[in-house]
N, C-alpha and C positions, 0 to 999 in steps of 0.2 A: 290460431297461429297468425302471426301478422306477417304482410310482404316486408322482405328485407329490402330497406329502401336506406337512402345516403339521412334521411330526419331518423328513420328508426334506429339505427345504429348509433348515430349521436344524441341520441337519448340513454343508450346502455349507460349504467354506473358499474364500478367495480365493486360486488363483496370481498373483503378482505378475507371472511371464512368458507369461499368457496369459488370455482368456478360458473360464471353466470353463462346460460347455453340458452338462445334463440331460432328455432325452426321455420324453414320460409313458408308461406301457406300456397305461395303457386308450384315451387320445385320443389319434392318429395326427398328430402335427402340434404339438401342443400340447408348448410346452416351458418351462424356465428358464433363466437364465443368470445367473453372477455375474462380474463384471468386476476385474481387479485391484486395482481401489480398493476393490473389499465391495458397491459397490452391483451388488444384485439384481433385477430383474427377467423379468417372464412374456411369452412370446411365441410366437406361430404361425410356422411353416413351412410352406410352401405353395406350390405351382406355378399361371400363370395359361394363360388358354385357350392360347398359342401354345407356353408353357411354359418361361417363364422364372421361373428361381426369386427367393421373395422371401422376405421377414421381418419381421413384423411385431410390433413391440415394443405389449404388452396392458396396461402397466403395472407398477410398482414393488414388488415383494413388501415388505409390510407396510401399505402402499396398496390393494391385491386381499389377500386368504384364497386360498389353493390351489382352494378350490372354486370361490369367485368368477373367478377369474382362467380355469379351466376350462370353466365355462360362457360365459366372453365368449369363449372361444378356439371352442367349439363353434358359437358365433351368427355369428361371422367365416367361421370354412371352411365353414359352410354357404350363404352369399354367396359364396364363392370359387366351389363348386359351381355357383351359378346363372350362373356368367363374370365376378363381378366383382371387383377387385381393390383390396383397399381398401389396401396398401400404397403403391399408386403412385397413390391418390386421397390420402393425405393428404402424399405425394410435393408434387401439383397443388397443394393448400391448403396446404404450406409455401414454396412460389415463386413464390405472392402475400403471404409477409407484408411489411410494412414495416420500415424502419430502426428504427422505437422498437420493434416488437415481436421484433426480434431481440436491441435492449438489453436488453429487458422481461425474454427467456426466459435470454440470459445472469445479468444480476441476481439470477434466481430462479434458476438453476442452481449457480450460484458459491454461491450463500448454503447450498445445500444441501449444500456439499462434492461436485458432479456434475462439479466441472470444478475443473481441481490447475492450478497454476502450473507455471511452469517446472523448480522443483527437485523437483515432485510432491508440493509442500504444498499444503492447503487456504490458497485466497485469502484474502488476510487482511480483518479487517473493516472496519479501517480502508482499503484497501485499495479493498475495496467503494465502500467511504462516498467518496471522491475520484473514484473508477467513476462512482455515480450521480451528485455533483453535475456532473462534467464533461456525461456524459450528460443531464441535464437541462438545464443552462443553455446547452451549446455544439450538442450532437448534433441532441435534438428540435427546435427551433427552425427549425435551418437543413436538416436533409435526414429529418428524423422521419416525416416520408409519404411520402417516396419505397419504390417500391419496390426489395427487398433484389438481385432479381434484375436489375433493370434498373441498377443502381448502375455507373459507371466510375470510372476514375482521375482523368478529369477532375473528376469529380461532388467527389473525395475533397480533389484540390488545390485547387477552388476553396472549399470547408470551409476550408482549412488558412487561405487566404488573407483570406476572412468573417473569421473567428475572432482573426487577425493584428490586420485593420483595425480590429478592436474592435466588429462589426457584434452581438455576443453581450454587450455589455459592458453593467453594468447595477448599480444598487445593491442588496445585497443587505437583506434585512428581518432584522431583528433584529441577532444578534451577529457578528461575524467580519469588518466593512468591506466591501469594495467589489469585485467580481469585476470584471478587466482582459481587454483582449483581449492580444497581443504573441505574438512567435515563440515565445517559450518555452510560452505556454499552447496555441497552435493544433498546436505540433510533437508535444506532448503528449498530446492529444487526438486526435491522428493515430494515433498510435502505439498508445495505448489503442482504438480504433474497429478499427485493423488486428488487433487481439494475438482482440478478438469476434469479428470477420467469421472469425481464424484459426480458432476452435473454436467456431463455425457452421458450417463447410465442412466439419471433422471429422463433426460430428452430420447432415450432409447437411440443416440449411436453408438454405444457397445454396453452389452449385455454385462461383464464383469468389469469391477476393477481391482485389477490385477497389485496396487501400490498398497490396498487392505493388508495388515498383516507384517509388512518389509519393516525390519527394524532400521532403523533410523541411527545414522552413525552419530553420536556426542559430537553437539556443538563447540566445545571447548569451552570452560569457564570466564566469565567475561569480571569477576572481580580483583582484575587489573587493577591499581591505583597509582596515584604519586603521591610522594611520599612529600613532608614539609620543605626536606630538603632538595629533592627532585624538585619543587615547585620552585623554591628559589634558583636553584640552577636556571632552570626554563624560563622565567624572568633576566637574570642577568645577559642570558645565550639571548634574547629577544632584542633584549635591548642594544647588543651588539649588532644582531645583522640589522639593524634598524639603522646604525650606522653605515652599514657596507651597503645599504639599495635593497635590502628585502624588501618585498611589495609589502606597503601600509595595511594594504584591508587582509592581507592573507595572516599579520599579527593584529591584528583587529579583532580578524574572527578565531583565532585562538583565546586570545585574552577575554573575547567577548562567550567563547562556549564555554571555556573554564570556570567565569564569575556564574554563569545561569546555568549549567547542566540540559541545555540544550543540545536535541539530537542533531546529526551534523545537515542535516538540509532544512530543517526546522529555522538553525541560525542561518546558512546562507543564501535560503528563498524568501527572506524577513525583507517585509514593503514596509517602507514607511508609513502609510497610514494604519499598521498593524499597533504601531508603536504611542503608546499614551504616558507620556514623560508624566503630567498630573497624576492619574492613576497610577502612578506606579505601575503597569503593567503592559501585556504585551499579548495581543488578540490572536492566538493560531489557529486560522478558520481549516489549518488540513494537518491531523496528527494522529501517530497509529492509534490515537482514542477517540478520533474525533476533533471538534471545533473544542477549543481550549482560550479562557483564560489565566494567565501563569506570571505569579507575581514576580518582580523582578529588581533585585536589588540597589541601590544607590551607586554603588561601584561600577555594576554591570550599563547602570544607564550613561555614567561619565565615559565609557568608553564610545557609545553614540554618541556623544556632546563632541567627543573629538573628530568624527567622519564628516568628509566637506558632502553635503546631501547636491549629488551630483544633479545637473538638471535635464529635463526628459527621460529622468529612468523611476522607476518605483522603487529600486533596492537599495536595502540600504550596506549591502556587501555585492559593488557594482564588478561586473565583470573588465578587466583592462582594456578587453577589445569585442566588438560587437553589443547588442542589445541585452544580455542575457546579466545574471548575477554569477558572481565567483565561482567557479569548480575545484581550484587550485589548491585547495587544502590538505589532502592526503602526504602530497607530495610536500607543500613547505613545512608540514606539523614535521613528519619524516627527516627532516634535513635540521631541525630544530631540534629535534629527540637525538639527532648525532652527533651534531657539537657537544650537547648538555651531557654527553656518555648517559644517556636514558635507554635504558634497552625493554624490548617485550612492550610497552608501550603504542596504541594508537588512537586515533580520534576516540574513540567511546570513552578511552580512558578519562579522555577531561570530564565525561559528563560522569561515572564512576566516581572520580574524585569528589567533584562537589556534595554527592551522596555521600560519600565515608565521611567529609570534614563535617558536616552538620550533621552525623549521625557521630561522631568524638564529640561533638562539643555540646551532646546531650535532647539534639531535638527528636521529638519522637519519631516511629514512623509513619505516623500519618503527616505528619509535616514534609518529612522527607519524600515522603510519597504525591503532595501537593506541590513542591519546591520543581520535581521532575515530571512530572503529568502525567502519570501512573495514572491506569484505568482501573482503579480500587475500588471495590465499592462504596457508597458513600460519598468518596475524596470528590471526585466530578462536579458532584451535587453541594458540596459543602462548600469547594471552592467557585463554580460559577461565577461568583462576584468576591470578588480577592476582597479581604477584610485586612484589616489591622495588623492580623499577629500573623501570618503569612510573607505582607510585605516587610513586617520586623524579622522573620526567622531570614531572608530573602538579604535583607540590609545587612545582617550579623554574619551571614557566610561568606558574603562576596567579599564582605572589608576583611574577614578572613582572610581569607585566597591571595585578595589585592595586595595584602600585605607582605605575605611570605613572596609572591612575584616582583614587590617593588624593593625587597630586601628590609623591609620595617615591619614586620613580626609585630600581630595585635590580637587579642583574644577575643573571642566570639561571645556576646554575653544572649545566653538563654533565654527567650523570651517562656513564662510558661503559658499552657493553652487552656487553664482554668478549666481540667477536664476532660478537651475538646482532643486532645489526641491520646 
């Protein structure tokens, strides 16, 4: 066994098919260990008076020094010695924490890359950022001091149900409008609260999780559409408040999500250097699929041809005031779907639409599936590098859409995919 020293440690490699575990050859007990992910840390080994073995994790190598990490490991089994067991004391003091302090430790976990997603990627930030706020305005409120051990399924469904009624609904301060209750947000938050408690039971701060099993309220069906004539309404009503002082980029980025079927922060977190007028296309290095590129129609691009590319900012949907891009769109799509008498209608719908018009006018679904950045099998891998008949299926919908918006109605002409869909 080798002395744990600051070169032998950064010698360790990560196996991906295992935990790598190194024992110190001067203190009896005291070890390392690197996990598949990279992360490292220090920890004792030790038996308690009846003599069951245990483990006790000392901290994060690069958080402790080898030597640091050695003398906390000597202060522990020398406690162990006197009968006590500090593994299954802080065992005790993780099965009194609370709901928000199990949010608290995932938040700060995830953030650190300590805990992968499903496909074994670091949690995305954004990602995060939907995490806390649900956490914040849904979670803490309604079961945030409860404790995490004592939590049931009932505790979880009558959350889902709070959250449904709108018992968490509220206005929010500043930018962004108004947080709602409804199934689609409590089913949500259910789901997100199950996926923590899931890798909380992993790290052993609570033994069950209680969200296993709780049926899930119905999201509501999202194939909402507009209709050809909806879309000319919604054109005509744009083009009016365009005369009245409507903010330019807040009908920008409608005209602009309706031509591409872009999700609604997809388009208004879009940097110009995202944007490859040549290629036809448009780079989304952060999408519920992943880094995507997503071909992007002739029409859709003349609407960037018309935004002034404001200077010292990267977006290309700049916010009116401060450094940030747009948020303002809930609110003016809303106030545009009320003149046009559009009702049941919201953002997703533009992206819907563009799905229904090129699935009328014959394109397959794997086109329509490339057109919106569907995580399909295959579609990812096939699109990677936008080819031809994508940016033509891409060119055919938007002059579509553009037409019925601009009151000049044009047909979409099919490109076929020789096969390929």
């Amino acid at each position: 066994m080798p002395k744990i020293t600051k070169r032998f440690v950064d010698s360790l490699k990560p196996d991906p098919t295992r935990e790598v575990q190194a024992m110190d050859s001067d203190l009896a007990g005291f070890g390392v260990r690197v996990m598949p992910t990279g992360v490292a840390s220090y920890f004792v080994r030790y038996r308690t008076a009846d003599g069951s073995a245990r483990r006790l994790v000392l901290g994060k190598v690069g958080t402790l020094t080898p030597d640091e990490a050695r003398r906390l490991a000597g202060e522990r089994l020398g406690t162990v010695a006197k009968g006590a067991d500090p593994s299954g004391e802080r065992h005790i003091k993780r099965e009194a924490m609370t709901i928000a302090e199990v949010c608290d430790w995932y938040l700060l976990a995830a953030g650190r890359g300590d805990i992968v997603g499903r496909r074994g990627e670091r949690i995305k930030a954004s990602t995060l950022d939907m995490d806390r706020s649900r956490i914040n305005t849904h979670v803490r409120p309604l079961i945030g001091t409860k404790r995490a051990d004592s939590l049931t399924d009932t505790d979880i469904a009558r959350l889902q149900r709070d959250i449904a009624a709108g018992k968490t609904a509220k206005e929010r301060q500043g930018r962004g409008g108004a947080t709602t209750g409804g199934s689609g947000v409590a089913a949500r938050t259910v789901r997100m609260l199950g996926a923590i408690l899931e890798h909380a039971k992993r790290a052993k701060l609570v033994k069950t999780n209680p969200a296993h099993g709780v049926r899930q309220l119905a999201e509501g069906t999202s194939d909402r559409r507009l209709s050809e004539e909806e879309i000319t309404a919604l054109g005509e009503t744009m083009r009016a408040a365009e005369a009245r002082g409507e903010s330019p980029v807040a009908l920008s980025a409608v005209r602009f999500l309706l031509l591409t079927g872009f999700r609604r922060m997809e388009a208004l977190s879009l940097r110009w250097e995202a944007v490859d007028t040549k290629g036809r296309c448009i780079a989304l290095a952060d999408t519920k699929s992943g880094g995507q590129v997503r071909a992007v129609g002739a029409a859709a691009l003349a609407v960037l041809d018309t935004l002034k590319r404001e200077a010292g900012t990267p977006w290309v949907f700049p916010a009116s005031r401060g450094e940030g891009h747009f948020v303002g769109l809930p609110k003016a799509l809303d106030r545009l779907y009320a003149v046009a008498g559009i009702e049941g209608a919201t953002v997703h719908t533009l992206r819907h639409t563009l799905a229904s018009v090129a699935a009328d006018e014959g394109f397959s679904e794997m086109t329509v599936a490339a057109l919106l950045g569907h995580a399909r099998r295959g579609v990812t891998q096939r699109y990677a590098k936008v080819d031809r008949a994508a940016v033509l299926a891409a060119d055919a919908v938007s002059a579509k859409i553009a037409g019925l918006l601009d009151g000049q109605p044009v047909a979409a002409e099919v490109i076929p995919l020789h096969g390929r869909g």
